[in-house]
N, C-alpha and C positions, 0 to 999 in steps of 0.2 A: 735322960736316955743318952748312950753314949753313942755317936755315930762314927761309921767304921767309911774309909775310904774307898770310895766306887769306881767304877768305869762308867764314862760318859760318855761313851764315842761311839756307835753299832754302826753296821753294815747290817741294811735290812733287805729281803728280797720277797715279795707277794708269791709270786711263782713263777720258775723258769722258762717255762712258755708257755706262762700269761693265759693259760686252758678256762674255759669256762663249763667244764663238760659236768663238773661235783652239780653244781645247780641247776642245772637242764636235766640230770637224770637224774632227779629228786622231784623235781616237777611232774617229768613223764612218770616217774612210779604213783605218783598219787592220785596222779588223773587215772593211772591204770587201775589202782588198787591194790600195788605189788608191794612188796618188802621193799626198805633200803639198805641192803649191804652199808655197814659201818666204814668201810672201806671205800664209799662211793662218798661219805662228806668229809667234804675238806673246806673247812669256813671260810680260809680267805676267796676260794672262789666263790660263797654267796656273797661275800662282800663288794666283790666284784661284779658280781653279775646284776644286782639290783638299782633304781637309780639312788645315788645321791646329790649331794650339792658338790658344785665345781665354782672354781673362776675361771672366769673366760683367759682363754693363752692370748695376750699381748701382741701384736703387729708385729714380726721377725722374731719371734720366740717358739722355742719349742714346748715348752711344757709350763703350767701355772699350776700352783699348791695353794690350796684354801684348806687353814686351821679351824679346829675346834679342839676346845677342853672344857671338862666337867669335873665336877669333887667325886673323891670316889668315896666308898660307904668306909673305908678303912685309914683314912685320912691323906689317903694319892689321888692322881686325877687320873684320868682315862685321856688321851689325845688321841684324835682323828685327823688326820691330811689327809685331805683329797689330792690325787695325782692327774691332771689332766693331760694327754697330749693332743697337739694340733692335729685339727682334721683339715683333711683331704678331700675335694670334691670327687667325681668321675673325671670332670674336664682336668683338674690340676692334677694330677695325678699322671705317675709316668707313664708310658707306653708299657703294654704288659705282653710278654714271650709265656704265656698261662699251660702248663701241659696239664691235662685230667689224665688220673688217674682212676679207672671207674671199676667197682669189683660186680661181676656179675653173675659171680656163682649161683648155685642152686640156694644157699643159705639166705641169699637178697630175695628172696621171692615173699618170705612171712613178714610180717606186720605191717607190712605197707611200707620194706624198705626201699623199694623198685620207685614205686610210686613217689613217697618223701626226694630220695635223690633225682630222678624226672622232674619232679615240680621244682626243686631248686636250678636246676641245669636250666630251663626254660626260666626261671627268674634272672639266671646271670645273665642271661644274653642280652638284655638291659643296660646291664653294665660294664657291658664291653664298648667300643671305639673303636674308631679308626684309626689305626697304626697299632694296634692289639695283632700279635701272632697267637694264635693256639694250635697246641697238639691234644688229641684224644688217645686213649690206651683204655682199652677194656683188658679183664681178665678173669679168665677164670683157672682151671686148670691149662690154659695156654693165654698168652697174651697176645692179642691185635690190635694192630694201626688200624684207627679208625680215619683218623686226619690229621695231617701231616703237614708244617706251616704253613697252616690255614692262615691268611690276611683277613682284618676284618674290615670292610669296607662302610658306604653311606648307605647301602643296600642292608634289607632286613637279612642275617646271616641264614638263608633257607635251608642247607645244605647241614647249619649246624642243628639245627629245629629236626631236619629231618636224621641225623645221627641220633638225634638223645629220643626221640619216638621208638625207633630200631632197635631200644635197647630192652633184651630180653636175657633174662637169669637162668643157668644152669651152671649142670658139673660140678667139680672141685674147686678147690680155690690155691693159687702159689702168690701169694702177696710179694713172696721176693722176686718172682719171674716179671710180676706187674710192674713193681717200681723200678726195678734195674730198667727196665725198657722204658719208660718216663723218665727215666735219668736221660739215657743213649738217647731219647731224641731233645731233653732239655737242651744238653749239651750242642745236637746240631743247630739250632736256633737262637742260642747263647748270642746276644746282644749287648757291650756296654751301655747303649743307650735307651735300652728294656732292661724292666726289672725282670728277672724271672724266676717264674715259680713254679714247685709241682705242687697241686691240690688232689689228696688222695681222696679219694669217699670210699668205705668199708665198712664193714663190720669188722674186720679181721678174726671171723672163726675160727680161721687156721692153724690158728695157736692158740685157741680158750685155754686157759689153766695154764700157760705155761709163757715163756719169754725168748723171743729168738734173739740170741745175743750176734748171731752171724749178719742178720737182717738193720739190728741199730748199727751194729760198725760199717755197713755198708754206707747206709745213711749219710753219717760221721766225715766215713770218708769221700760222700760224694760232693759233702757240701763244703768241706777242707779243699779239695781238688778246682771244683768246678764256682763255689759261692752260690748254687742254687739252692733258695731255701725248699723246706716242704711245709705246707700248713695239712691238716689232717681233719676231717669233718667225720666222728662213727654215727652209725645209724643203725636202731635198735636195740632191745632192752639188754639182750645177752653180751654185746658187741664187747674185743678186752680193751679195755680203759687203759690200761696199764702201759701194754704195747704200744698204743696209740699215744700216749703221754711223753714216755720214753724217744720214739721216732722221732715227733713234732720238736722234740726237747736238741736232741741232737742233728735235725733239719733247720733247728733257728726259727722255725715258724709259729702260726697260732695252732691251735685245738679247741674244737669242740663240737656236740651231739645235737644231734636234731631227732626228733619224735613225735612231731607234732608237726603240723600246717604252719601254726603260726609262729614256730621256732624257724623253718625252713624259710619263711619270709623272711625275717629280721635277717638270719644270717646271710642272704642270699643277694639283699637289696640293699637296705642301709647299711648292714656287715660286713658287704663283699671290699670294700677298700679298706678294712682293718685286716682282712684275712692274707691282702697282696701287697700292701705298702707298708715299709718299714721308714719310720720319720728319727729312729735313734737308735745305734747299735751299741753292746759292749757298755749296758747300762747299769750302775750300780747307784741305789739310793745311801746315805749316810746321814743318821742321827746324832745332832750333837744336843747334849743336854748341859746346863748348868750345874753348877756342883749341889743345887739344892733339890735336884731331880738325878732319879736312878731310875734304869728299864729294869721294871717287872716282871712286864708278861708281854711278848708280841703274837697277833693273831693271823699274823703270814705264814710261810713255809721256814723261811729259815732269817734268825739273827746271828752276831756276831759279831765282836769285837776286833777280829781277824779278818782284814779284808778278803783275803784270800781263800776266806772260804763259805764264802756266800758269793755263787755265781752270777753272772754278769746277765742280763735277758736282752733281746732286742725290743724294742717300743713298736705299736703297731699304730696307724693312724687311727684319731678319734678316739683312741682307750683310757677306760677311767681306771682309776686303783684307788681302793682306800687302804692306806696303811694306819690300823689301828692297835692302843698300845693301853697298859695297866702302865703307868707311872707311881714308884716309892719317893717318898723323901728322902732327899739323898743327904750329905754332911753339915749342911745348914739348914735355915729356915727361907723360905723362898724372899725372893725383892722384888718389888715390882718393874724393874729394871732387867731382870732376867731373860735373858734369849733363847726359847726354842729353834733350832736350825736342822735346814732340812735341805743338803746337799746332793744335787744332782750329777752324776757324771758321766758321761755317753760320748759316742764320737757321731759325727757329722756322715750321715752312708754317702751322702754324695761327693764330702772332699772328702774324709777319710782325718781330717781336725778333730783333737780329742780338746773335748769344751768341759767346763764344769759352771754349774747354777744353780746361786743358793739364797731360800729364799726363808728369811726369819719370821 
């Protein structure tokens, strides 16, 4: 067989922001009994969202990669690395400048979206500290300050307990009235030494079937302007995926859907410090293979031999990835000497050091 010369080198990315919403609304339809829009599985997010095996991240490291490979049925192997990042406690973890963004139109009143975001809101308040600022922003067809750099103190936050009780669904809904006003008060509470974020909870009916391109540029440009991320949580079977993908993608932050009690826990408790801390920005993974290996088939969002164009993601604390792959033989015959490498590259968000880590 004559073997023809390859590319060795990819730029591989799981998914731009890192969304876990394809596997939680595949869950919630089956427990409902609903269909699954084709369009709602996207594999690397089960890949991700299920557990696997990791190694443990090393004392001053950010990130640890645990290998596996198998023969394939066609005479390649299949490779798995595990991508771990370091977790974050509550206590390690920065000071959080947190604004909610909370949609309370008429549309949050069905399935128990009212109720799912209440019982998460009463879960964060757990995981908030002392030296934590939050803002509130409801909206429906108008948006309201609810609270306005709130400090969180050693005291049970009652005031906050008693905002998220208050919170009742009607009217219309202007999603972009809501977050522009979550911006305008991010901005007044802007902290270099808080992290800050806006956390949207929606459904975003507003625009089912359709994409507001005026709403992502705002986004875009709020977080070019100002550096506040947005992380995005929908809630609900109809909620658009799409929009919500898009925003978080161009906020820099995470995504993802709750429909369930015990989806709302996880995200709300053990989750809520992957949703606020970012431990690596400006992140690119890179595969380098030997000449006796060729990429097949990658089961992420996007490959490429082009750096440049496979987008860079932010890392969130505690997140696993698995980048899985179909491996061909490539222009030789393999040696046991052979090096699979799996290059790290990210900047440091606290000193702003662009680092590279790679691990064979």
């Amino acid at each position: 067989e004559t073997r023809r010369e390859l590319v060795h080198t990819f730029y591989l990315s799981n998914d731009d922001s890192m969304s876990l919403s394809s596997a939680q609304r595949i869950e919630y339809a089956i427990e409902k009994g609903l269909p699954v829009p084709r369009a709602h599985i996207r594999p690397h997010e089960l890949l991700n969202y299920y557990t696997f095996e990791t190694a443990p991240v090393e004392t001053g490291e950010i990130f640890s990669v645990k290998a596996d490979v198998a023969a394939g049925e066609s005479g390649g192997y299949t490779l798995a690395l595990s991508v771990r990042g370091r977790s974050v406690s509550r206590d390690e973890r920065k000071p959080l400048a947190l604004t909610l963004v909370l949609d309370v139109s008429g549309s949050m009143r069905d399935e128990g979206k009212m109720e799912f975001l209440q019982r998460g809101l009463r879960e964060l308040l757990d995981q908030l500290k002392p030296g934590d600022v939050v803002n509130l922003v409801t909206f429906n067809q108008n948006a309201k300050i609810v609270l306005d750099d709130f400090e969180v103190t050693e005291e049970t936050p009652t005031r906050l307990r008693r905002a998220i009780d208050a919170l009742q669904p009607g009217g219309a809904t202007d999603l972009h009235r809501g977050i522009t006003t979550g911006y305008e008060l991010a901005e007044k509470t802007l902290d270099e030494e808080k992290n800050s974020r806006v956390l949207l909870i929606t459904d975003a009916l507003t625009n089912t079937g359709t994409i507001d391109e005026r709403l992502i540029a705002e986004v875009g440009r709020q977080y070019d302007r100002l550096g506040i991320r947005l992380s995005g949580i929908g809630v609900g079977a109809d909620f658009n995926d799409e929009l919500l993908d898009r925003l978080t993608e161009r906020g820099k932050g995470a995504y993802v859907f709750v429909g369930s009690e015990g989806v709302v826990d996880r995200v709300f408790r053990d989750g809520f410090v992957s949703l606020v801390e970012t431990i690596a920005t400006d992140v690119r993974f890179r595969l380098d293979l030997p000449a006796s290996l060729a990429l097949e088939r990658f089961y992420g969002e996007e490959a490429s031999a082009d750096r440049s164009r496979v987008q860079a993601i932010h890392y969130f604390a505690g997140t696993t990835q698995l980048f899985l792959s179909d491996l061909a033989l490539g222009e030789r015959e393999p040696e046991a000497t052979d090096e699979v490498k799996l290059t790290i590259e990210y900047v440091d968000p606290a000193t702003g050091t662009a680092t590279e880590k790679t691990f064979a």
